[in-house]
N, C-alpha and C positions, 0 to 999 in steps of 0.2 A: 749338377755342380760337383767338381771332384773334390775327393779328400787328401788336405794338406796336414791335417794335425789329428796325433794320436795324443788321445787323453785318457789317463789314467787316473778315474776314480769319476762317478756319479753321483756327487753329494749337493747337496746344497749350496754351499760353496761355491764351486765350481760354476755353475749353472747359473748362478746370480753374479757372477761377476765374470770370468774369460767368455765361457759361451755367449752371455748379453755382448762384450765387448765384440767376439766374432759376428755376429747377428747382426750389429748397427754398422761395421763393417763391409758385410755384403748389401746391407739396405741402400750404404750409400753408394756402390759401386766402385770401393776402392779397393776392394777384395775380392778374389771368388772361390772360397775353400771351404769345404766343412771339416767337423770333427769327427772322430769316429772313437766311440768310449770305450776303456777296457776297463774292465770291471775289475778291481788288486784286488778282492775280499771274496771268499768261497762265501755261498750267499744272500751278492745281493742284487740289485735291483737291476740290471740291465735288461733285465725279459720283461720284465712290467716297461721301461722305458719305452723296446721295443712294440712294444703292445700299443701306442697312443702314439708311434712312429715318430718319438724320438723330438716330437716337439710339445711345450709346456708356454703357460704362464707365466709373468712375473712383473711382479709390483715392489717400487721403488718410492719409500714413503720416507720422510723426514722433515727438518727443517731448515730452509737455506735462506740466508740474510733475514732471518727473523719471521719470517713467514712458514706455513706447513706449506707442502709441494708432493703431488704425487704424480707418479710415471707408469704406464701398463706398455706392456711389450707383450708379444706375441717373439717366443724364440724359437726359433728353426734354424739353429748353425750346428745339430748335431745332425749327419747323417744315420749312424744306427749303433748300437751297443754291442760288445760282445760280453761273452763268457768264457773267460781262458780254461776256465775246470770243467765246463763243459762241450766247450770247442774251440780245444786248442788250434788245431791246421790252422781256422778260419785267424786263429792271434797271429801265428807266426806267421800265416802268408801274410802280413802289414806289411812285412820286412822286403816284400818284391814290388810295391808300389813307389816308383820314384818319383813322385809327385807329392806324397810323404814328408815335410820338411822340420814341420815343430813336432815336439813333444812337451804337454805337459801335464803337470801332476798335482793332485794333493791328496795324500794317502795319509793324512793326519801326522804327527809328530815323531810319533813311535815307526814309521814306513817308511824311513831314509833308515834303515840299520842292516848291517850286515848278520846272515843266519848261514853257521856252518856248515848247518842239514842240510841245507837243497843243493840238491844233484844235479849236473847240469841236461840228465836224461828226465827230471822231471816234466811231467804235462799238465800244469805248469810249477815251476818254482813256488813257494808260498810266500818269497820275500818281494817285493817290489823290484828293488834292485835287481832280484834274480832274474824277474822276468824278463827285465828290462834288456839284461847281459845276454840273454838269449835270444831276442830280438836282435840286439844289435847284432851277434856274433851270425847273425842269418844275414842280416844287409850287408856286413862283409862279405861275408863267402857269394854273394850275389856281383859284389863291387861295384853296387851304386854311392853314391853322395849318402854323409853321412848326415845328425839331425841339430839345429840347434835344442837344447833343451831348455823348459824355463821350470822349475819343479815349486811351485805354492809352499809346499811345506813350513812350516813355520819356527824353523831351527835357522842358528846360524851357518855360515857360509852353504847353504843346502844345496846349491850346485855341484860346488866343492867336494861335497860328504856323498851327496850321489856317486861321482866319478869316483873318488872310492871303493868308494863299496863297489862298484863292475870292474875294478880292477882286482880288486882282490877275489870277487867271483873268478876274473878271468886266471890267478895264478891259481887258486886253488884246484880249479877243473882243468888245467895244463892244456890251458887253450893256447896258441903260436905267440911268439913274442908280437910278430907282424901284427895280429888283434889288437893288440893293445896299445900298439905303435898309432893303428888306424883308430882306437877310440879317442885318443889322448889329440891327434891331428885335425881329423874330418869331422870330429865333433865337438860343439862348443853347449858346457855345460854352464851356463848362467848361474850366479850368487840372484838370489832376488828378495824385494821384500813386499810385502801383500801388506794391505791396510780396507777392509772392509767387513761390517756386519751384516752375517746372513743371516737372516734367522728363521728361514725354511718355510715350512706348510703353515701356516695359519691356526693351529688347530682352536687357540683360545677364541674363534672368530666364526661366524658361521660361513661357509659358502655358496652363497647361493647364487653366485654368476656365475661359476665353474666347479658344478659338482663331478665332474667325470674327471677333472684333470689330477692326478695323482701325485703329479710333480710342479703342483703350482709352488711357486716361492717365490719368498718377500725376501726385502734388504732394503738396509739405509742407502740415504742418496750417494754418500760421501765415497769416494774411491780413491786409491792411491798404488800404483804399480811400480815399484823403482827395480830396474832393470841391468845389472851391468854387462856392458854390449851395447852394440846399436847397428836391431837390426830392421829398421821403421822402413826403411825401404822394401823390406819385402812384409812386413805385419805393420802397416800405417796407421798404429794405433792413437801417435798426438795429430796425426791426420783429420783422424775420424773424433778427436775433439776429449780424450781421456785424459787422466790427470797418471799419465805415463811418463816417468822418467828415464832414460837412457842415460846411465853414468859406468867411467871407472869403478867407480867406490860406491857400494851400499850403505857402507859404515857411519860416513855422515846424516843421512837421513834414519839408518835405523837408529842411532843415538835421540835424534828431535823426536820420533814416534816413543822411544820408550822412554825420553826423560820428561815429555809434555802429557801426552796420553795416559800411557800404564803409568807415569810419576802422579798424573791428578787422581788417577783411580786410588791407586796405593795410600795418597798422603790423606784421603776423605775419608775410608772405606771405615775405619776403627768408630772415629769423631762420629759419622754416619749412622753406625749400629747401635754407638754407647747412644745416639740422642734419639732413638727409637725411628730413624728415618728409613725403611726399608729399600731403595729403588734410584738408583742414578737420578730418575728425572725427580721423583720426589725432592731430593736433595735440590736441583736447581732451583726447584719452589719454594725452598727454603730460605728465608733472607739471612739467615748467620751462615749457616753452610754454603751456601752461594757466596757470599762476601770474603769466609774465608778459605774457598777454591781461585775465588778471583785475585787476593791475596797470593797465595803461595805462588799462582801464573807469574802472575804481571810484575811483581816484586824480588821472586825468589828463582824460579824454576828461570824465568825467558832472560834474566840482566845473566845467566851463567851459561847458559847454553848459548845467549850471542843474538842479540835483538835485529835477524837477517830478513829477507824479505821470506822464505821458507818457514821459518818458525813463526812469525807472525802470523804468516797466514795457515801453517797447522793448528796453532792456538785460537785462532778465530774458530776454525772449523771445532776444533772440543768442543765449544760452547754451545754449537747449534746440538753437537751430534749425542750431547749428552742430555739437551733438553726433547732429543725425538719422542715425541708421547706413542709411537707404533712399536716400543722398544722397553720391554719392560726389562731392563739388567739388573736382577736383585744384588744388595751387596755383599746379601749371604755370597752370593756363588767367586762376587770378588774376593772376598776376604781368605780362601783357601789358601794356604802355605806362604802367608802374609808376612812372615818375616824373613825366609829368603827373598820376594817382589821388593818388600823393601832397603836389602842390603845393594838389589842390583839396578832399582827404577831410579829411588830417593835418596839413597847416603850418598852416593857420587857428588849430587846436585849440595847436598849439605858441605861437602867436606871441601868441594870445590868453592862455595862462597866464603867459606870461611876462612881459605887460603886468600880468597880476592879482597874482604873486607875487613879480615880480622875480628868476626866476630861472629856469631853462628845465626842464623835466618829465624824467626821469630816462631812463622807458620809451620816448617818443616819440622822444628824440633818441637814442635808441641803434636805434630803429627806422630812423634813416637813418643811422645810422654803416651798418647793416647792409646798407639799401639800394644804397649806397654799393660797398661791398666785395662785392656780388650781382654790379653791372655791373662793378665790375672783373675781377671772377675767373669768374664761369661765363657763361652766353648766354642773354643776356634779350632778350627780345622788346621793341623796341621801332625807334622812326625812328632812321634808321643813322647821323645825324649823332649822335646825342643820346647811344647808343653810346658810337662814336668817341671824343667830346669826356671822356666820362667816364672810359673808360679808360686818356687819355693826360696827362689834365690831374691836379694835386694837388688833396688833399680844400682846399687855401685855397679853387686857382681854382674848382673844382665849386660851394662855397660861395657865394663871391661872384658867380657867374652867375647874374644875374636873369630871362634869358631860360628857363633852367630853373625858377625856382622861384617868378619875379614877387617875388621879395624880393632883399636881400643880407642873407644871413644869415654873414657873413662871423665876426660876433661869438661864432658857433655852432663855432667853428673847433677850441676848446682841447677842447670836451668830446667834442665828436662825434672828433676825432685820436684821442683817448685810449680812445673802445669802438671804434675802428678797427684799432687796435692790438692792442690787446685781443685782438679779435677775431681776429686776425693768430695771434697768438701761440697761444692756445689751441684755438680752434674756435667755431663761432656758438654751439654748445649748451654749454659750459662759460663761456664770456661771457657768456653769459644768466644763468646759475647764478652767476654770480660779481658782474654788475649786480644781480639780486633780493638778494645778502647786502646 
């Protein structure tokens, strides 16, 4: 089977979600291409991949329409791994296979950025981007067809910020105008937005069906790919039956994801911890904190964002995906730098109802009374001013600081005082119980 797509990066990720997608692809026969991985990280693992030839495990466990469900694949849509730091030729000959057509990536958050330092004589670049620019600037000078790209990363516009940054590699290394004429033309860099939990090797788990496979990995069932472009004619991926979108605009769906999703995580996580609930699913066990997650949905977050057949059925899917019992998401790990998530997940959704109904949403604002009274009294993670400022200033001043919230919410003062007290006086979990009457 020849290779159509260069992937950059071996993580978990990856492997649980494009590689599965390529894999049931060629199972069905509406594809015939493999991957071929490059390793972006001086390192890591693509000699061990190579070593088990490039094929893995992977198990697909969760909850769908109220039922547990699980799924075992056997994945072989990667043909082999390289090592750009340790063999380079072997990276840059990619750049002579025209049969070569996607590219894509996830090199974590931080790996869409431009670095001054790399020279365009490096073997190889240390930036992704850089590689990347070096790659291409070879299929140029070859003049074959260029690649579409689709890059995982999990920033916004990340296709956008990719081409980028190779164009600025390209001026800084006073590479031909013509290069950049042909990267800006021949190649189309995708906006994309990614929606699934991997959550890798197993370790808390014993295994003893596949003790040699090294790169066994698990993931939730749930999947969601939104793509702008449509290029299904040639990757037939709502073909082959994925929850793939082909749109203009990312921006409408990455809004539903982060004002339903990251907005339920955010508006629970404080409420969660103050009532000693450790654990996403724990929480759905919970009859108060379950009531009021269902609450701030179905009342608050979906009447603003617009009760469409998409967000409906994203909000369904929270439900399932938060009660996955294969999925232990502590809320310690949510709660990190909790009050940026919620200036960007939850006040939108706040300010915006209250422009719609003139009065502020019952669940959300008691979701930062809680916040509130999180950093005052236990130890959140987050920038030490932000801390600091919180714990010595009155809920007025916290209010009225815009540096925290990009608003003054000052007028938010009487009700959020009043679940802060509240909350004082009884406990998070009987506040809760007492806001839902």
């Amino acid at each position: 089977m020849k290779e159509t797509v260069i992937q950059f990066g071996e993580g978990n990720f990856l492997r649980g979600f494009f590689d599965y997608f390529l894999d049931v692809m060629n199972k069905q026969g509406i594809y015939d291409g493999k991957a071929v991985v490059v390793q972006p990280r001086n390192g890591g693992k693509c000699a061990l991949l190579n070593e088990q030839n490039c094929k893995y495990n992977l198990f697909l466990r969760g909850i769908e329409n109220g039922e547990v469900r699980k799924e075992h694949h056997f994945i072989e849509s990667l043909s082999r791994g390289i090592d750009p730091y340790k063999s380079f030729d072997e990276y840059i000959s990619l750049a002579d296979n025209p049969d070569l057509r996607f590219i894509v990536s996830n090199t974590t958050e931080a790996g869409i950025a431009f670095d001054e330092t790399c020279k365009f004589d490096d073997k190889p670049c240390k930036s992704f981007p850089g590689k990347l620019t070096q790659l291409l600037y070879k299929r140029y000078k070859n003049a074959l067809n260029g690649f579409v790209l689709l890059p995982c990363e999990l920033i916004d516009n990340n296709g956008t910020q990719l081409k980028k940054c190779v164009l600025q590699y390209a001026e800084l290394w006073g590479l031909e105008k013509d290069f950049m004429g042909w990267v800006e033309k021949e190649n189309y860099f995708a906006n994309t937005l990614v929606d699934r939990i991997v959550t890798g090797y197993p370790n808390d788990e014993t295994n003893d069906v596949y003790p040699r496979d090294k790169f066994l990995d698990t993931a939730e069932l749930f999947h969601l790919w939104v793509i702008e472009g449509d290029f299904e004619n040639e990757l037939p991926l709502k073909k082959a039956g994925f929850n793939v979108v082909w749109t203009d605009d990312v921006g409408p769906y990455k809004k539903i994801k982060v004002r339903i999703l990251n907005g339920a995580h955010t508006s629970l996580v404080a409420g969660a911890l103050l009532s000693g609930i450790e654990t996403v699913g724990e929480a759905m066990d919970d009859e108060i904190a379950s009531e009021f997650l269902n609450r701030c949905m179905k009342k608050e977050i979906l009447p603003v964002i617009g009760e469409n057949k998409e967000s409906m059925e994203f909000a369904n899917s929270v439900f399932d995906r938060f009660k996955n019992p294969f999925i232990q998401h502590k809320w310690r790990s949510i709660a990190l730098n909790s009050v940026s998530k919620f200036s960007v997940r939850v006040l939108p959704t706040i300010i915006e109802y209250k422009n719609k109904t003139g009065v502020y949403p019952k669940g959300l604002t008691f979701a930062l009374a809680n916040l509130i009274y999180f950093y005052k009294n236990d130890i959140p993670e987050d920038e030490e001013n932000i801390v600091e400022l919180i714990k010595k200033d009155s809920i007025a001043e916290i209010l009225a600081n815009t540096a925290l919230w990009q608003n003054d919410l000052s007028d938010m003062n009487d009700l959020v005082a009043e679940y802060y007290n509240k909350i004082d006086a009884v406990g998070a979990k009987e506040a809760m119980k007492w806001m839902l009457s």
